[in-house]
Jmol script that loads the backbone (N, CA, C; Angstrom):
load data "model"
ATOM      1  N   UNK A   1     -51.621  52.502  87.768  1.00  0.00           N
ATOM      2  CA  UNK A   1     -50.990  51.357  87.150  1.00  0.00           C
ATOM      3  C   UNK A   1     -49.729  51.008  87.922  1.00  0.00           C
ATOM      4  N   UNK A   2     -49.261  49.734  88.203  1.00  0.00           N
ATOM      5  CA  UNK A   2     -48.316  49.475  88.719  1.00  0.00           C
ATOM      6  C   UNK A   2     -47.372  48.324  87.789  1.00  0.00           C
ATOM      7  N   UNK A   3     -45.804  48.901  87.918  1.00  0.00           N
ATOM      8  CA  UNK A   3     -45.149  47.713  86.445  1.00  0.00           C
ATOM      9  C   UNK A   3     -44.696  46.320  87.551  1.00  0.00           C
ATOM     10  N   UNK A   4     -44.912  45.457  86.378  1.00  0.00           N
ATOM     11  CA  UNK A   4     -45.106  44.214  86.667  1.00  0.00           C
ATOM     12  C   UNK A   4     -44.020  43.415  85.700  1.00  0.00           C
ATOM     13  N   UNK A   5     -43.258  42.471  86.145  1.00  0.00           N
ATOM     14  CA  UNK A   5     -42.389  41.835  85.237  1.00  0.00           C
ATOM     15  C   UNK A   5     -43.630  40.348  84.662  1.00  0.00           C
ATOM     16  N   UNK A   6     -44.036  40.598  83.876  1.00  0.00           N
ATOM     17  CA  UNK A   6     -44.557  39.428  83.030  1.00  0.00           C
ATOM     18  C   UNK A   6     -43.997  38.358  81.790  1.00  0.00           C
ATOM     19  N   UNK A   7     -45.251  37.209  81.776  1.00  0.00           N
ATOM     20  CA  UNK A   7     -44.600  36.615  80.776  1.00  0.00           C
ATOM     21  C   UNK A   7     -45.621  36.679  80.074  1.00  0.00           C
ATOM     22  N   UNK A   8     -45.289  36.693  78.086  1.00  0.00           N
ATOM     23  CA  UNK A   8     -46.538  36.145  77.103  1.00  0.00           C
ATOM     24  C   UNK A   8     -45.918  34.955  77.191  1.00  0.00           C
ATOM     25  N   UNK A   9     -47.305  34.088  76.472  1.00  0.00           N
ATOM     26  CA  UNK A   9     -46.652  32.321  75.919  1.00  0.00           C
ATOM     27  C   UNK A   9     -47.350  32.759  74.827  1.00  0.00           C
ATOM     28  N   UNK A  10     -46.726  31.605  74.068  1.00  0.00           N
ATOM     29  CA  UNK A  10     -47.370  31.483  72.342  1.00  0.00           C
ATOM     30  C   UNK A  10     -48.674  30.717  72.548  1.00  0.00           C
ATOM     31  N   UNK A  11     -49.075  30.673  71.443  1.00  0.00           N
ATOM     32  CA  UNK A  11     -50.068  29.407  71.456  1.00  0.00           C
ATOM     33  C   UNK A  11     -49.346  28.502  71.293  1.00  0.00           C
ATOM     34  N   UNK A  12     -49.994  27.301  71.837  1.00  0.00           N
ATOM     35  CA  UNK A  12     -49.495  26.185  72.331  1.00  0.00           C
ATOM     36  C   UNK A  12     -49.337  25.285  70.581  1.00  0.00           C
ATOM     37  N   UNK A  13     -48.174  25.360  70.055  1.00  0.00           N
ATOM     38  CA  UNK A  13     -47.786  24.372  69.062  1.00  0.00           C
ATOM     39  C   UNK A  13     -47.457  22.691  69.469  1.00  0.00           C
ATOM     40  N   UNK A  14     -49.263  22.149  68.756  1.00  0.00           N
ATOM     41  CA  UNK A  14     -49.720  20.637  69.172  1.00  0.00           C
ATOM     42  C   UNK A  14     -48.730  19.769  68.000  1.00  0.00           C
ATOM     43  N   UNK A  15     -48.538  20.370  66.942  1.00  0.00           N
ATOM     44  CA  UNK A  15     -48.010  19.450  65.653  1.00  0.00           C
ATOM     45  C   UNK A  15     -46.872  18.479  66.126  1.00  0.00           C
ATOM     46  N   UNK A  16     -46.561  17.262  65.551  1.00  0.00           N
ATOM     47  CA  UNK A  16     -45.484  16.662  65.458  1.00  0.00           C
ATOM     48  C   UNK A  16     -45.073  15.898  66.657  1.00  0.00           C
ATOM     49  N   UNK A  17     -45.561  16.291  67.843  1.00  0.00           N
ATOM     50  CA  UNK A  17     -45.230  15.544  69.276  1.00  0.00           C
ATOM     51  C   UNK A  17     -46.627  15.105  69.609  1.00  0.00           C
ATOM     52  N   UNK A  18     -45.934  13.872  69.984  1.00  0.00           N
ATOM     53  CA  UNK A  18     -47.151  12.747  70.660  1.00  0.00           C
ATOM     54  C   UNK A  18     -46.687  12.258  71.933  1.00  0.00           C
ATOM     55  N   UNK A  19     -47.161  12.133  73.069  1.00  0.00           N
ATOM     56  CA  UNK A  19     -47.008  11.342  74.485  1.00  0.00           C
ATOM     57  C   UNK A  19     -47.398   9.748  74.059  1.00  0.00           C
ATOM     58  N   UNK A  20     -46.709   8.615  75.170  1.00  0.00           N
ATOM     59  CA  UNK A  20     -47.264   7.806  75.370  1.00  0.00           C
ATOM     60  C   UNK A  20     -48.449   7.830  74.555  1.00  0.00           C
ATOM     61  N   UNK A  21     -49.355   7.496  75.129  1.00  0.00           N
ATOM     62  CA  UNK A  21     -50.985   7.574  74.806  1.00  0.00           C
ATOM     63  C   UNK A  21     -51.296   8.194  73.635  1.00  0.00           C
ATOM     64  N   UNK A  22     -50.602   8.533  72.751  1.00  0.00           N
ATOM     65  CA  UNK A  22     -50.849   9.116  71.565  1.00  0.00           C
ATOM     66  C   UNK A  22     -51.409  10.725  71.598  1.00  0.00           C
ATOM     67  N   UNK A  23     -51.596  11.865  72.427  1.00  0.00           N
ATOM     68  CA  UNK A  23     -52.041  12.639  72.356  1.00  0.00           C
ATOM     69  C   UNK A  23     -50.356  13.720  72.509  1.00  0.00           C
ATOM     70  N   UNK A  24     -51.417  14.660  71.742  1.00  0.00           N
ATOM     71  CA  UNK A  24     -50.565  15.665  71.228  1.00  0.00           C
ATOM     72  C   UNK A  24     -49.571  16.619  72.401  1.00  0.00           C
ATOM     73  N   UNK A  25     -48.307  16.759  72.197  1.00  0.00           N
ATOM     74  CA  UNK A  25     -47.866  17.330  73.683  1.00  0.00           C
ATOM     75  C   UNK A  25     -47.426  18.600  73.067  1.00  0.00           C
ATOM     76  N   UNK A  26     -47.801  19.767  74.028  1.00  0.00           N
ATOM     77  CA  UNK A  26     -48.055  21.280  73.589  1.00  0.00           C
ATOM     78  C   UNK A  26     -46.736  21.798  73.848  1.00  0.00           C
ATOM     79  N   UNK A  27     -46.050  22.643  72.682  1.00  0.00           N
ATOM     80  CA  UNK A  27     -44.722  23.240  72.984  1.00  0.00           C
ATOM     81  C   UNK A  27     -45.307  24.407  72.748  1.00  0.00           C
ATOM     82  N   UNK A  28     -45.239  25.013  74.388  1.00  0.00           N
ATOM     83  CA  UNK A  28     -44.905  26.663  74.418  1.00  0.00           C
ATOM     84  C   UNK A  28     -43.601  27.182  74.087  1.00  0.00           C
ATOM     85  N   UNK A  29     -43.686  28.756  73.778  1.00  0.00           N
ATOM     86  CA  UNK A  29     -42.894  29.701  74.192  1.00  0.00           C
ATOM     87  C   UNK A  29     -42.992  31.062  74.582  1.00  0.00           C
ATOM     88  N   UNK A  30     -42.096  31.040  75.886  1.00  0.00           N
ATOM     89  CA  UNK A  30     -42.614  32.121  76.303  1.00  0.00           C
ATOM     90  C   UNK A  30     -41.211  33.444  76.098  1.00  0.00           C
ATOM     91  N   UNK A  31     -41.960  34.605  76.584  1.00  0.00           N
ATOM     92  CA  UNK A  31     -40.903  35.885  76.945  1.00  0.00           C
ATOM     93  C   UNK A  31     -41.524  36.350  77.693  1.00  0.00           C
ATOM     94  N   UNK A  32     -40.336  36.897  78.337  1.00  0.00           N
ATOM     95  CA  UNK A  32     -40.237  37.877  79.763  1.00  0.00           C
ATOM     96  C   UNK A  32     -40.221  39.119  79.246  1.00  0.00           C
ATOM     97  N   UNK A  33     -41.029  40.489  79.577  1.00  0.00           N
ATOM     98  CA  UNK A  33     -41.062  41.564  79.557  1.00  0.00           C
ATOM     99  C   UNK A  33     -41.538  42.273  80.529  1.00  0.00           C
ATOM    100  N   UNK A  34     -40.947  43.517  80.723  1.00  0.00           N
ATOM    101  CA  UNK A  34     -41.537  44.919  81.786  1.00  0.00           C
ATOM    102  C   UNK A  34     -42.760  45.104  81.370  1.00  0.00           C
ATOM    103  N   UNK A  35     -43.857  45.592  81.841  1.00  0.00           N
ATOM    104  CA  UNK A  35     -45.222  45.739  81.432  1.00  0.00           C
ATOM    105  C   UNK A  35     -45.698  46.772  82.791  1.00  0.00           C
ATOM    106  N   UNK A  36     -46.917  47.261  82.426  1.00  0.00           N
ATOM    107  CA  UNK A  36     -47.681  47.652  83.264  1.00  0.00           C
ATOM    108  C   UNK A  36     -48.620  47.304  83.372  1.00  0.00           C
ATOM    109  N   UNK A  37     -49.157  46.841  84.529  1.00  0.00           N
ATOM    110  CA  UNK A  37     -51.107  46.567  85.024  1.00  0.00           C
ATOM    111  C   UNK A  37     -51.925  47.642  85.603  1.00  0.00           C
ATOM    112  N   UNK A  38     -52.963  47.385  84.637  1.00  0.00           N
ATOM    113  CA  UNK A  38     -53.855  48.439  85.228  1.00  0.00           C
ATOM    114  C   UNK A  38     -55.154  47.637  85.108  1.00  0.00           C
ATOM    115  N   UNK A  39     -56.018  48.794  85.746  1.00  0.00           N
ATOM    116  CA  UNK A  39     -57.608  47.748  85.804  1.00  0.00           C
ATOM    117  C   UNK A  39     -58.175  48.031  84.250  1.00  0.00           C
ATOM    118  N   UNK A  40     -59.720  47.284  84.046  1.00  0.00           N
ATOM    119  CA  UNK A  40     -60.198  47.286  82.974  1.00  0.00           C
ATOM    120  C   UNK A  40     -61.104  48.325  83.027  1.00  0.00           C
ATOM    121  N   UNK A  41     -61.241  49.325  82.372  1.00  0.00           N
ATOM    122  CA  UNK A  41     -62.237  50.943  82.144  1.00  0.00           C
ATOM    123  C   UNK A  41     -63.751  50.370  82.440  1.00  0.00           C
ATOM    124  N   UNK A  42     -64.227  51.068  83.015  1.00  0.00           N
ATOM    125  CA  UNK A  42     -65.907  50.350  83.026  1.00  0.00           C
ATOM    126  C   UNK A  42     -66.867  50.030  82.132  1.00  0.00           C
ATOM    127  N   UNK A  43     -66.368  51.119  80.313  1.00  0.00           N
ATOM    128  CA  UNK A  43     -67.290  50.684  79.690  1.00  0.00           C
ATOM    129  C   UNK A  43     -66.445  49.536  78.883  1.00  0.00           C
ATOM    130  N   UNK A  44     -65.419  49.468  78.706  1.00  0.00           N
ATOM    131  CA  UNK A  44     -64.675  48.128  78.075  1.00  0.00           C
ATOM    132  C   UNK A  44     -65.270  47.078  79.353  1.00  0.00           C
ATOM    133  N   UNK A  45     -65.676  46.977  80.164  1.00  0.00           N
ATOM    134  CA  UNK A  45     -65.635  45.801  81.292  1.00  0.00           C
ATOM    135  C   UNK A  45     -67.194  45.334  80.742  1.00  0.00           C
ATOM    136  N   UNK A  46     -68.013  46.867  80.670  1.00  0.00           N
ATOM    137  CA  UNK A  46     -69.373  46.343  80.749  1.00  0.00           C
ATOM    138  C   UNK A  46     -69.383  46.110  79.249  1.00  0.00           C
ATOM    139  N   UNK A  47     -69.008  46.369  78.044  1.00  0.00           N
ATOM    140  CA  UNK A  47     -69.204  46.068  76.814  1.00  0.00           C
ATOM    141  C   UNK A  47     -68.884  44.467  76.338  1.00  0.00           C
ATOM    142  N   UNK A  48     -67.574  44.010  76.800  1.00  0.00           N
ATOM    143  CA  UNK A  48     -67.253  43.133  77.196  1.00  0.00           C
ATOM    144  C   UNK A  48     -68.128  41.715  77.724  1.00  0.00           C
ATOM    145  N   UNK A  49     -68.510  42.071  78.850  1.00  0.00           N
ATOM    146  CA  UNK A  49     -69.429  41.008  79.289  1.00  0.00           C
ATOM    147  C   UNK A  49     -71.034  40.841  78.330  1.00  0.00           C
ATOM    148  N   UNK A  50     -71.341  42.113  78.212  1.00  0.00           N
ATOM    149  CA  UNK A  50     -72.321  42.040  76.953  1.00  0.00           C
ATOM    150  C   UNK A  50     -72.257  41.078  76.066  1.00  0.00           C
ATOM    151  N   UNK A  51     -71.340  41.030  75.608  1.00  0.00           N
ATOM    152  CA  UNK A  51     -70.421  39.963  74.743  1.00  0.00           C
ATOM    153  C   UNK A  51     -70.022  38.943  75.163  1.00  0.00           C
ATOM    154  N   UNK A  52     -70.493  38.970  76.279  1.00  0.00           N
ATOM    155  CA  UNK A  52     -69.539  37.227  76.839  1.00  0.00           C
ATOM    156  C   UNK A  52     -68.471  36.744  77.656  1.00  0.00           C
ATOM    157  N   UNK A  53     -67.811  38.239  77.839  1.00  0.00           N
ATOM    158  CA  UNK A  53     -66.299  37.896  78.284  1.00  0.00           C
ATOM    159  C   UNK A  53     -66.647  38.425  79.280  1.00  0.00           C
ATOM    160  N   UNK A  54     -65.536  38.335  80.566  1.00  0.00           N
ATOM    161  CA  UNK A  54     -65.688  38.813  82.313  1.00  0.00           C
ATOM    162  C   UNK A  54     -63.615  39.252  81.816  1.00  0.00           C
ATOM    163  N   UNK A  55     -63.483  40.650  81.539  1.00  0.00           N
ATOM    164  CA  UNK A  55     -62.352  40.980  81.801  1.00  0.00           C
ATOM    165  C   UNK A  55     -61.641  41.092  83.254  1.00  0.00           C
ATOM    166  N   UNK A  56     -60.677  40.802  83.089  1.00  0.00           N
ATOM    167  CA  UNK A  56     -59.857  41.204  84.796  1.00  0.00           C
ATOM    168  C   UNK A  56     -58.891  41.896  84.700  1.00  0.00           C
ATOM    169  N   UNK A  57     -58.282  42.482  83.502  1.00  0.00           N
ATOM    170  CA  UNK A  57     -56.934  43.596  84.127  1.00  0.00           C
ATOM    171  C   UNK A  57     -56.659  43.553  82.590  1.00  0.00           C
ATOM    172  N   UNK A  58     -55.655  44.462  82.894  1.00  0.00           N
ATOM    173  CA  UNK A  58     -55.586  45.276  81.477  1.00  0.00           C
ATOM    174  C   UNK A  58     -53.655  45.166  81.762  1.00  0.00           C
ATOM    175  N   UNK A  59     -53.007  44.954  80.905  1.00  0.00           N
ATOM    176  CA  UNK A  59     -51.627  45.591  80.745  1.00  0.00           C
ATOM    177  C   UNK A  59     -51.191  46.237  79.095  1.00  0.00           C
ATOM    178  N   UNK A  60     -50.173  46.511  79.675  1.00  0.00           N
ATOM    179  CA  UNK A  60     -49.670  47.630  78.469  1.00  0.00           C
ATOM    180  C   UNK A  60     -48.047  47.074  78.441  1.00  0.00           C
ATOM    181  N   UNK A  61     -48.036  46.803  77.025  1.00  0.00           N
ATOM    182  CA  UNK A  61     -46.347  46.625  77.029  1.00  0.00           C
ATOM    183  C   UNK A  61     -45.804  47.263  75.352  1.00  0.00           C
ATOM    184  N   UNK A  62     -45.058  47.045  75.485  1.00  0.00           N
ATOM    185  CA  UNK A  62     -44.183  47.925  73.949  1.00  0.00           C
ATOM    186  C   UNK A  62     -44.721  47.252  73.094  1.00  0.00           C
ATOM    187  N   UNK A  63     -44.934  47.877  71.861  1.00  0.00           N
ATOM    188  CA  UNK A  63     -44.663  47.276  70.524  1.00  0.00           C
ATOM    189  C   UNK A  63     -43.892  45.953  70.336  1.00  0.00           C
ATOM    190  N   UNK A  64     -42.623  46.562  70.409  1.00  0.00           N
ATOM    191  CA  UNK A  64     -41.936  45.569  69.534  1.00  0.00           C
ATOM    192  C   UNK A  64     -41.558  43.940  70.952  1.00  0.00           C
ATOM    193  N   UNK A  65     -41.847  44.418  71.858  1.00  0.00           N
ATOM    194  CA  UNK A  65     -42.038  43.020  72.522  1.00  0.00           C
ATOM    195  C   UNK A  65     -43.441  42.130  72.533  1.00  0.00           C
ATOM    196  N   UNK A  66     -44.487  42.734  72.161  1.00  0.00           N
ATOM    197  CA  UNK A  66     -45.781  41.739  71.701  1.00  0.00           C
ATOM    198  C   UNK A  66     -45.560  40.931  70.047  1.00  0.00           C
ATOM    199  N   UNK A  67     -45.696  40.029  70.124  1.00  0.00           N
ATOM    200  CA  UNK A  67     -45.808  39.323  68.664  1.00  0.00           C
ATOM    201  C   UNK A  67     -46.948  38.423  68.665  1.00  0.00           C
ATOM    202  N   UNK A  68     -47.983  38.975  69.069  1.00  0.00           N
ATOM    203  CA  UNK A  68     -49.450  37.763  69.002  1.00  0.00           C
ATOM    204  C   UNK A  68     -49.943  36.968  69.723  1.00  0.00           C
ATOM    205  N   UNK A  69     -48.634  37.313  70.988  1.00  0.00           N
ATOM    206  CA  UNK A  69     -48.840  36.140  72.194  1.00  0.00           C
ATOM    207  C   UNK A  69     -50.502  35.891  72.689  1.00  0.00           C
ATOM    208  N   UNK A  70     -50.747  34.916  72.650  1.00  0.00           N
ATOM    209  CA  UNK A  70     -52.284  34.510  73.032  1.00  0.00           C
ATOM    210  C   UNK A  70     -52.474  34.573  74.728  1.00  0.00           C
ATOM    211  N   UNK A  71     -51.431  34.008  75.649  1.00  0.00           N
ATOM    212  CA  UNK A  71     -51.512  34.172  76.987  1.00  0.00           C
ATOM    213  C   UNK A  71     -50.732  34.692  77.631  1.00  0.00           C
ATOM    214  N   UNK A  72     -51.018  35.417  78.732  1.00  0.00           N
ATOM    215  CA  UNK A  72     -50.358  35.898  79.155  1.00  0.00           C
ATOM    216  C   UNK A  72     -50.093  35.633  80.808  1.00  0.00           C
ATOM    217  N   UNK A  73     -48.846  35.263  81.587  1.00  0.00           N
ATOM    218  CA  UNK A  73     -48.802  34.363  82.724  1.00  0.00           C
ATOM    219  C   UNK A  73     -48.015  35.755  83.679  1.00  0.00           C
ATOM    220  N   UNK A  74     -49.240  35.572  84.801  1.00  0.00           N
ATOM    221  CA  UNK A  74     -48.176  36.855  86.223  1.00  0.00           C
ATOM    222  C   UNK A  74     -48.792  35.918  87.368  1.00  0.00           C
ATOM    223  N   UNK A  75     -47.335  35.890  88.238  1.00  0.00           N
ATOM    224  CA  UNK A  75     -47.623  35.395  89.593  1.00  0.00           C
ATOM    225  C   UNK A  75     -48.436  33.841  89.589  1.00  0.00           C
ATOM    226  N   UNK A  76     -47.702  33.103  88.689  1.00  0.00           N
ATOM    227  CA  UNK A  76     -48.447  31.436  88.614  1.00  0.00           C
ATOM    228  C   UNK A  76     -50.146  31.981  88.333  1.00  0.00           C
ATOM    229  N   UNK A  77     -50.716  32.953  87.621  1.00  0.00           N
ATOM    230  CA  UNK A  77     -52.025  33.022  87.078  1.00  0.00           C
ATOM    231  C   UNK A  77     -52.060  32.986  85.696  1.00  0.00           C
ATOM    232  N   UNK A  78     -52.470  32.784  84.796  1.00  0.00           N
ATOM    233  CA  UNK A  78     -52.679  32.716  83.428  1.00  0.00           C
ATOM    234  C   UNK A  78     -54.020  33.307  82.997  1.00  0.00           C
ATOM    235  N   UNK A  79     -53.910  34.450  81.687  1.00  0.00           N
ATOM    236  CA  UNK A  79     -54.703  35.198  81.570  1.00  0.00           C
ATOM    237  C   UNK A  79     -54.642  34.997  79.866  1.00  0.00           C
ATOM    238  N   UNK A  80     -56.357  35.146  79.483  1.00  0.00           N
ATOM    239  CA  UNK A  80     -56.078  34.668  77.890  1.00  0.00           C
ATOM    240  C   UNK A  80     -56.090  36.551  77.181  1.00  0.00           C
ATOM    241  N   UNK A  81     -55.282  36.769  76.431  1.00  0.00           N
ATOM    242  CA  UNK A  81     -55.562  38.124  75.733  1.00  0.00           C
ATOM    243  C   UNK A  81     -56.739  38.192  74.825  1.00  0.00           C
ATOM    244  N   UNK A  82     -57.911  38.531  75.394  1.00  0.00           N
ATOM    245  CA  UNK A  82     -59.075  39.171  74.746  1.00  0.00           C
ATOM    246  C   UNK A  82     -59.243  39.969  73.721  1.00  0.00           C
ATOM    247  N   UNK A  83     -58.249  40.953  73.919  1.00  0.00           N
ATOM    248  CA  UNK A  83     -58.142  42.321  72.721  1.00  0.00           C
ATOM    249  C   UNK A  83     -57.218  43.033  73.110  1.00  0.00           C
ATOM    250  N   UNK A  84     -56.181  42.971  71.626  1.00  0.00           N
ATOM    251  CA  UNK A  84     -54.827  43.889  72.060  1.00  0.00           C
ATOM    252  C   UNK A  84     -54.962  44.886  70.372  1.00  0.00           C
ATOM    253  N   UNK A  85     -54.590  46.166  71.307  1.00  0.00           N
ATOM    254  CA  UNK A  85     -54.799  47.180  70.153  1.00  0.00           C
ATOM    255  C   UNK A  85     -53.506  48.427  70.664  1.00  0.00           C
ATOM    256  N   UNK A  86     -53.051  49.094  69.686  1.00  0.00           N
ATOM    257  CA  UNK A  86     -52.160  49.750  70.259  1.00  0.00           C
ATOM    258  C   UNK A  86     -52.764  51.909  69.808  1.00  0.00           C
ATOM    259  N   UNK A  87     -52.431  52.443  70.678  1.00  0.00           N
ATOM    260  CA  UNK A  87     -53.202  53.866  70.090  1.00  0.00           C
ATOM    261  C   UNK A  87     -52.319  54.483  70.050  1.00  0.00           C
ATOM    262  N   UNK A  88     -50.796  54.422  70.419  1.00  0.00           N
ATOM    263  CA  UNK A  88     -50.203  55.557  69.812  1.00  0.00           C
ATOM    264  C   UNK A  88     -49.161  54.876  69.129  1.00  0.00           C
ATOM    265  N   UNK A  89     -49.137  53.646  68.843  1.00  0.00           N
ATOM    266  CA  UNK A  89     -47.639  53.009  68.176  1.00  0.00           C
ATOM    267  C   UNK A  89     -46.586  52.417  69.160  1.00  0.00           C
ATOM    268  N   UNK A  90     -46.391  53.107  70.339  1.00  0.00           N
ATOM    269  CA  UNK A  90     -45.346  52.729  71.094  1.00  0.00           C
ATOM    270  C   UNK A  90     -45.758  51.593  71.960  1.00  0.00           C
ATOM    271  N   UNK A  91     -46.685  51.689  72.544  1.00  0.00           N
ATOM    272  CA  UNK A  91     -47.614  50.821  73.846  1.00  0.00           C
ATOM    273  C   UNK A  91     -48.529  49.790  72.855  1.00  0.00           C
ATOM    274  N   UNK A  92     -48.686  48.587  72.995  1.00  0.00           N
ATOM    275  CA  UNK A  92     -50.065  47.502  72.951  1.00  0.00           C
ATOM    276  C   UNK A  92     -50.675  47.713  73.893  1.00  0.00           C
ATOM    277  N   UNK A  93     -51.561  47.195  73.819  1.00  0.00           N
ATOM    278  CA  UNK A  93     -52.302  47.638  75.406  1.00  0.00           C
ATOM    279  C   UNK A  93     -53.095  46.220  75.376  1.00  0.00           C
ATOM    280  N   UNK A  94     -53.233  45.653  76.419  1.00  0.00           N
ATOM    281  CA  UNK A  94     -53.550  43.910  76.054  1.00  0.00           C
ATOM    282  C   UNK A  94     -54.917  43.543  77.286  1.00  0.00           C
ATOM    283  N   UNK A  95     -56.463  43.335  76.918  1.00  0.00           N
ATOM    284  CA  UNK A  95     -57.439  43.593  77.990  1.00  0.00           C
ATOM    285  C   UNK A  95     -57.410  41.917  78.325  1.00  0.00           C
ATOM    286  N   UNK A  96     -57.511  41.471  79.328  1.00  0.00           N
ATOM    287  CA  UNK A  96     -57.093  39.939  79.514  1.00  0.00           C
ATOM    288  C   UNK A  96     -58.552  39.615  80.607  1.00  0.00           C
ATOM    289  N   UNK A  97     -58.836  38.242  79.930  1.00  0.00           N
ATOM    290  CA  UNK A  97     -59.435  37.997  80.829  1.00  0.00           C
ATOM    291  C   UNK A  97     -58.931  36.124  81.860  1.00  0.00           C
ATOM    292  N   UNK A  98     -58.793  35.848  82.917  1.00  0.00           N
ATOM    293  CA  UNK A  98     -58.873  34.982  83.696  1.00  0.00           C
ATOM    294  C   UNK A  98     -58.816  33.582  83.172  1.00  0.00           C
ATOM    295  N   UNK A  99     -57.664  33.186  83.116  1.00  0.00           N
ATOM    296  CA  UNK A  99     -58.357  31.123  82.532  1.00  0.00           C
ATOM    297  C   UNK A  99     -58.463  30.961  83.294  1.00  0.00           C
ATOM    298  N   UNK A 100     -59.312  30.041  83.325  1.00  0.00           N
ATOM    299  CA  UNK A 100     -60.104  28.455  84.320  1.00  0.00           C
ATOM    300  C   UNK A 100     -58.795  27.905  85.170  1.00  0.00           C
ATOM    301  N   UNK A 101     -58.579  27.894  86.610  1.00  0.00           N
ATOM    302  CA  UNK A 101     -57.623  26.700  86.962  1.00  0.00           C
ATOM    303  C   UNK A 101     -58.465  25.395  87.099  1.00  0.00           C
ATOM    304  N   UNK A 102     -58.047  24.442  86.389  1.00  0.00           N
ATOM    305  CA  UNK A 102     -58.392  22.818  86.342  1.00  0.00           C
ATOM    306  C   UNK A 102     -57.986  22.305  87.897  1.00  0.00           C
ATOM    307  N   UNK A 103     -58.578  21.482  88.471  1.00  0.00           N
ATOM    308  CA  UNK A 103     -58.374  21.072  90.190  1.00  0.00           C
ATOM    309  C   UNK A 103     -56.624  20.424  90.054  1.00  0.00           C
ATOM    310  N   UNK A 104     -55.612  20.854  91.206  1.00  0.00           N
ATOM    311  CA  UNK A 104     -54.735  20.311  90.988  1.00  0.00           C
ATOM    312  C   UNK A 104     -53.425  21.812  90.405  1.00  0.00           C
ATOM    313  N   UNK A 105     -54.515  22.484  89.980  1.00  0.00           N
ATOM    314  CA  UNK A 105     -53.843  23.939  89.791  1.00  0.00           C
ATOM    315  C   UNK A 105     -52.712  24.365  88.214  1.00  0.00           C
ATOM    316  N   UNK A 106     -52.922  23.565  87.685  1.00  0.00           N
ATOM    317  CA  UNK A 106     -52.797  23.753  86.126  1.00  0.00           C
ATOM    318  C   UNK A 106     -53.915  24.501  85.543  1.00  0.00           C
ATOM    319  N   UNK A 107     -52.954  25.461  85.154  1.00  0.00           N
ATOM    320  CA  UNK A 107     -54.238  26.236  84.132  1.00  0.00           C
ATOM    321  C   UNK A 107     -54.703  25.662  82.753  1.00  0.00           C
ATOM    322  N   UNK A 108     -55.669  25.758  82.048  1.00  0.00           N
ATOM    323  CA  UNK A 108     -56.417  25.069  81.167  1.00  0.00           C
ATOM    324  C   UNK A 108     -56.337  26.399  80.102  1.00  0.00           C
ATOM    325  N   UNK A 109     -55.563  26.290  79.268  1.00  0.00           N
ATOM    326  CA  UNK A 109     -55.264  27.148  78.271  1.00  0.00           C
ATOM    327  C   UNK A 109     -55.752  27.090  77.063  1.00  0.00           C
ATOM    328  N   UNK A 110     -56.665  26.513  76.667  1.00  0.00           N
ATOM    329  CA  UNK A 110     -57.300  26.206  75.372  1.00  0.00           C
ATOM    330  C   UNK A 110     -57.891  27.559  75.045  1.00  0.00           C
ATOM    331  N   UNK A 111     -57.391  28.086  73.905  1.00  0.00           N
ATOM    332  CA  UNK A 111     -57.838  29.411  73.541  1.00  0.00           C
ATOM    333  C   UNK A 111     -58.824  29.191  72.019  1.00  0.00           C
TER     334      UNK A 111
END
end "model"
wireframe off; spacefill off
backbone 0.3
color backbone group
């Protein structure tokens, strides 16, 4: 595993703001935390895709800095949190898999 300074974002709160054109304009928020990356275990990878999902990396960050964050952003990539579970109390451990980049290089975050 190697630590990584990351960010979570919230889900994207659509309510109350409208653009021009009438469509809804998304207020994130994010936080910065220390974390660690590691890869995804082989039978979480292969159980996983069974199911549908193509995991790509796994991080681990504290307790009390996760609050539900849905995405998670390292190095201009955006990753949606698949399944976060914690096993000893101290660590979340968060299995992420890959969003879509849209052409133009905005990630497409619809969770």
């Amino acid at each position: 595993m190697r630590f990584v300074d990351l960010t979570l974002v919230s889900k994207p709160n659509t309510e109350g703001k409208l653009d021009a054109d009438g469509y809804p304009i998304p207020d994130e928020t994010s936080t910065e935390v220390y974390a660690e990356m590691g890869e995804v275990k082989r039978l979480e990878f292969y159980e996983a895709l069974r199911a549908g999902t193509r995991l790509s990396c796994v991080f681990r960050v504290r307790v009390p800095d996760y609050a539900g964050q849905t995405i998670v952003e390292l190095d201009n990539k955006r990753y949606k949190v698949e399944r976060a579970y914690s096993k000893d109390g101290e660590w979340m451990e968060l299995n992420c898999s890959e969003l879509p980049t849209a052409k133009g290089g905005v990630t497409d975050a619809k969770s």
